[in-house]
Steps between C-alpha positions, in 0.01 A plus 500: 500500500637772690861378668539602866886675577696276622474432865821620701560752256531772806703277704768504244499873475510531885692238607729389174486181260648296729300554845210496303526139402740351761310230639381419143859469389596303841185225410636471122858381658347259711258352258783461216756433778288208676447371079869514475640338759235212386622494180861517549523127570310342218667774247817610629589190753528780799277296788453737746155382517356201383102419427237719471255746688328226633779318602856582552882468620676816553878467522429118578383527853227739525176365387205700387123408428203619417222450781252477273626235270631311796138527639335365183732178480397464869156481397567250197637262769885580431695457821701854503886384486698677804709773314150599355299556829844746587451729214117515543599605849797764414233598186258565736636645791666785232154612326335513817739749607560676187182476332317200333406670179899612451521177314240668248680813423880407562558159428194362218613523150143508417510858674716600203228421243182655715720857583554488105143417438410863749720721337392403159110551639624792656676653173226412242226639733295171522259516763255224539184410761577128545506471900603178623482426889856465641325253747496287167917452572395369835212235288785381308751485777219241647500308182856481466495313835226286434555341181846305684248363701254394267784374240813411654712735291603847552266617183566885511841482422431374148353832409666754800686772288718557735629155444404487137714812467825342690502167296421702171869701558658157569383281206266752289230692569243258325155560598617750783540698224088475444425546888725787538374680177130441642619638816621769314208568293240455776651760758491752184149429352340340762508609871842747635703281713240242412733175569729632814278683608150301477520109387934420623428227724912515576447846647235449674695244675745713607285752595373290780847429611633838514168642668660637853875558312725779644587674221249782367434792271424781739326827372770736757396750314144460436454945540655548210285269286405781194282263374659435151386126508861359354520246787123365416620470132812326557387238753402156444252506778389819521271417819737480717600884481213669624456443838876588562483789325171651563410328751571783802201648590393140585773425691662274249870407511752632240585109469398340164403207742324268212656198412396575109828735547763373285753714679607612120567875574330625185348771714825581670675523130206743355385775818652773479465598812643198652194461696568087489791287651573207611478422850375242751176357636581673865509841342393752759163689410592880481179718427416725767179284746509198275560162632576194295206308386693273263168261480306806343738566264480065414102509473542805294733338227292161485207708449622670167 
């Protein structure tokens, strides 16, 4: 198997080590730092926060939930305690401003284990045909709201990784250690990206919430695209790019405007050209007799 060169390679040359994997290095601190300040209680007896991601008390007066836990005990006929239905609402408000699927590549440990999965794929060479639907995330999302109804009990957090990975540091990773390993194995073998990026029910979730968020990657530089293809290798939904990047003959916005976006800045880190930063959803259209047709540039990323 031939092995591709590593993607970024010419970023690091033209821009140095660092710049090349900045917002990399700035997700790795908030992943670990979000873990630790988790863990500090139950290991260290530091409580800054208290509880878990679906559930918690930071500093003992800020409460914080997860909408779509809170929505599933809803379902199962659980009347949603007070403090609850406020962090659902702070939750909320913050990923539809910042981004829904920032939870994917900022916060979930899970993340940790699928980026690993990619660069091992990426460094062995492995290429492989399976192509799942990412609508399938959307199939499951449905199911994971259904079954409350059907049973009572909030069913998909028995087997959600993301959950099965937070207990697992707490009291032993168990059979976590089984779903995570499968995770593992399946995004290398199997399909790329083929759990957050196809079957996640979690980020499909939060893709719906952060659908009209502020906060964008914008293509500024979209002229001085040279076509080397990093940013398509690096990102976990490659879909998204196109119609940002090439899309100015047909009047497309620079604006990644998909909600598949995780708003990771993998194609930031790895242009050289800095053709990619982050911006906002009101980012002025500058190509010489284009207007913005930000509903093109939608149709065009739910087409591929």
């Amino acid at each position: 198997m031939a092995i591709r060169p590593r993607p970024g390679k010419e970023a690091v040359e033209a821009k140095g080590w660092l710049r090349a994997n900045k917002w990399l290095i700035l997700r790795r601190l908030s992943q670990f730092g979000i873990l630790g300040l988790f863990l500090l209680g139950p290991l260290a007896g530091v409580w800054i926060v208290k509880g878990n991601l679906a559930y918690s008390y930071t500093l003992d007066f800020l409460p914080l939930s997860d909408p779509h836990i809170l929505l599933q005990s809803v379902l199962a006929g659980v009347e949603p305690h007070k403090d609850a239905i406020i962090g659902v609402v702070i939750v909320t408000v913050f990923y539809m401003l910042i981004g829904g699927r920032v939870f994917c590549s900022w916060v979930c440990p899970v993340n940790l284990v699928t980026d690993l999965a990619c660069c091992t794929r990426r460094m062995l060479g492995i290429r492989t045909s399976t192509q799942l639907s990412r609508n399938a995330r959307y199939w499951l999302l449905g199911v994971t709201l259904l079954l409350p109804l059907v049973t009572g009990t909030i069913v998909w957090e028995m087997f959600n990784p993301v959950s099965m990975a937070f207990r697992g540091l707490l009291f032993g990773l168990g059979l976590a250690w089984v779903i995570l390993l499968g995770i593992f194995l399946f995004d290398i073998f199997v399909s790329k990206e083929g759990w957050c990026g196809r079957l996640c029910p979690v980020g499909a979730f939060y893709s719906l919430l952060g659908r009209k968020s502020l906060v964008r990657v914008v293509a500024t530089d979209r002229d001085k695209c040279d076509d080397c293809m990093d940013c398509f290798e690096v990102c976990p939904e490659e879909q998204v790019i196109r119609p940002a990047l090439k899309g100015a003959d047909k009047g497309l916005s620079p604006v990644i405007l998909s909600s598949q976006c995780t708003n990771c800045g993998r194609c930031i880190d790895v242009c050289a050209e800095d053709v990619f930063h982050f911006g906002l959803r009101s980012h002025k259209q500058s190509d010489k007799g284009v207007e913005a047709v930000k509903t093109g540039a939608e149709k065009l990323d739910d087409a591929a």
